[in-house]
C-alpha positions, 0 to 999 in steps of 0.5 A: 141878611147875615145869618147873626142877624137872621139868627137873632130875628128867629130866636127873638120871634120864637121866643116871643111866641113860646111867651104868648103861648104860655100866657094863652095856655094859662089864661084858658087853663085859670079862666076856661078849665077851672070854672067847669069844676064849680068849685073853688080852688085855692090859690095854691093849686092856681099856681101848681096848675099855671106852673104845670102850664108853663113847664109843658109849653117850655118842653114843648118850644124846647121841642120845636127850637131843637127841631127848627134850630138843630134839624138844619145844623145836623146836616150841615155836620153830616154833609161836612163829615161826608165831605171830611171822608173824601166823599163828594156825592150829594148828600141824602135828602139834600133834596127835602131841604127844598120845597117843590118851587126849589126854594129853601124851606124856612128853617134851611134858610136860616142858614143859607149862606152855609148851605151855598158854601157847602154846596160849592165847596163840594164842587170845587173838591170834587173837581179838585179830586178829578183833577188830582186822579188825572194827574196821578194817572198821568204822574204813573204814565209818565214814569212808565215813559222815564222808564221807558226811555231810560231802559233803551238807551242802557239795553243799547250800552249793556249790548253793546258792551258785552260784544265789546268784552266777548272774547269769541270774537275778533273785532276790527277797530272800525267795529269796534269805534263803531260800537264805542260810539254807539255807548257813547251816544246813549250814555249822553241821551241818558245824561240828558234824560237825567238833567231834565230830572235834576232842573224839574226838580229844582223848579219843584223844590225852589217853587219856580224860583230858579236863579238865573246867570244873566248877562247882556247880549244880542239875541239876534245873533244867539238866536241864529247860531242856535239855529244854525246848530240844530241845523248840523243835527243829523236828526234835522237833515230832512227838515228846512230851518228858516231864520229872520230877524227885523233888526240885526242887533238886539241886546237883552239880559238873558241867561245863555244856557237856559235860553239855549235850552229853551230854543233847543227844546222847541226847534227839536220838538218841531223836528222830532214831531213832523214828517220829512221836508217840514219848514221850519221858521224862527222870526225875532220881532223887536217890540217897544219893551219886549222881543218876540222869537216866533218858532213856526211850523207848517208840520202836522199840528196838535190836537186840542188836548194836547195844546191844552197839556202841552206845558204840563209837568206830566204830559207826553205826547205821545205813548211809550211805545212811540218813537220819540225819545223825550222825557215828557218834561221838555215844553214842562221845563221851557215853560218854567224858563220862560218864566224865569225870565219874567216872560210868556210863552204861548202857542197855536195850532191846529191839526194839519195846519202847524204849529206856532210857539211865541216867545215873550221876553222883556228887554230889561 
């Protein structure tokens, strides 16, 4: 039953018993208390004594309409107004509200569907509250990292630099190549750790939206070059890359260097987060209106918490005093790209037992 309707039938039914009331009340006032004086009593006082009469049974439902009507409104505003100060706690004599069978007192259940309402929407602020205080703690983590990551490289350039522009010292040129090198290699970590920021915050401004250039090729062959460049990377000489593919020529739209960045980022990820001597394998799988890339690993896996924030914009896997040089923003920014594809990307893993990632991108 809608409370309108609920309403209705209350106010019809007490209005109804202030009518018998009243009418009890002056029959017993006209027919039982004015006899008992023996006297007769003129029309005029008859009428002064029934409109007495009807004036205090009207004070008197106005009394119990405030209390039956207004008691349950008053806190229902005073648990919206709790709720409008951010405070999500169960509001005081939250409990009276129901008798000891833990039903709705008759008054409370005139508004019911409110109650309920109220009582989810304190759930889903409070869940939404947590939510937000862990992203913000992750949001502060997070930028403690990129500051992290962004001082290191430049502590090497401004060390480097300042032996380079000391003139108590006579550096040979391969000295000097050496340490040119050095900046050189830092200055491009931090051009990247800069992009990272630049295309997350396009995602952010352009809700996920991210325009794409794509032209047609054959993702089996992109693929395999991709691979095979990782493979030249000195960071994977300890690591063995494996590539299959079911069909030697595939050809889908796709943008070149997003998708370039998306294998990038998850093949580095498998080198930088497992030990020496880890296999590595990237299978193409030719569906009916899709092509699948497999990226598996038999590497040290990840823990349930971190396959459950792997995708999230704030997420490191690691502490800032850890080794790894990434921004936290690589899977954030793969998972993005992948969408810009009209694709998904999903992942399994187990602790000790590797990692899988699944690329899903429609052919056309």
């Amino acid at each position: 039953m809608r409370i309108k309707t609920r309403f209705t039938l209350h106010l019809a039914l007490g209005i109804i018993l202030w009518m018998l009331l009243s009418g009890i009340c002056i029959v017993i006032g006209l027919e039982g208390i004015l006899p008992l004086f023996k006297k007769s009593v003129s029309e005029a006082y008859q009428s002064l004594l029934v409109a007495w009469i009807f004036g205090f049974s009207t004070i008197v439902c106005i009394a119990v309409f405030g209390w039956y009507f207004g008691g349950p409104l008053g806190f229902i505003m005073s648990w919206i107004h709790q709720l409008s100060q951010e405070n999500y706690t169960q509001p005081v004599g939250l409990t009276k509200i129901y008798t000891r069978k833990g039903k709705l007192r008759m008054r409370y259940m005139l508004y019911q569907e409110v109650l309920q309402h109220l009582q989810s929407l304190s759930g889903k602020l409070k869940a939404a509250e947590t939510e937000r205080e862990k992203v913000e703690q992750a949001k502060q983590e997070w930028i403690a990292g990129i500051s992290h990551d962004l001082k290191t490289p430049l502590t090497y350039i401004t060390g480097y630099s300042t032996l380079l522009l000391n003139d108590q010292y006579d550096w040979s040129k391969e000295e000097a190549r050496s340490f040119i090198q050095e900046i050189a290699d830092k200055g491009k970590h931090m051009e990247e750790l800069i992009q990272d920021l630049s295309l997350v915050i396009q995602f952010n401004n352009t809700d996920g939206k991210l325009p794409l250039h794509k032209t047609n090729q054959d993702i089996v062959d992109f693929t395999k070059r991709i691979v095979a460049n990782i493979s030249n990377n000195p960071q994977a000489n300890d690591y063995i890359l494996h590539f299959k593919a079911e069909t030697s020529v595939i050809n889908i739209d796709f943008d070149t260097k997003f998708m370039q960045r998306i294998l990038q980022n998850i093949l580095m990820n498998s080198i930088i987060h497992n030990p020496p001597n880890t296999d590595i394998y990237t299978q193409i799988v030719d569906s009916n209106k899709h092509v699948e890339i497999h990226i598996v690993d038999n590497g040290v896996g990840m823990s349930t918490h971190m396959l459950e924030n792997i995708f999230q914009q704030y997420y490191r896997g690691t502490t800032t005093d850890a080794s790894s040089e990434g921004t936290g923003l690589g899977m954030a920014i793969v998972y993005k790209l992948v969408q810009a594809h009209n694709g998904t990307i999903s992942v399994q893993s187990e602790p000790s037992n590797g990692t899988t990632f699944i690329i899903t991108v429609p052919k056309k």
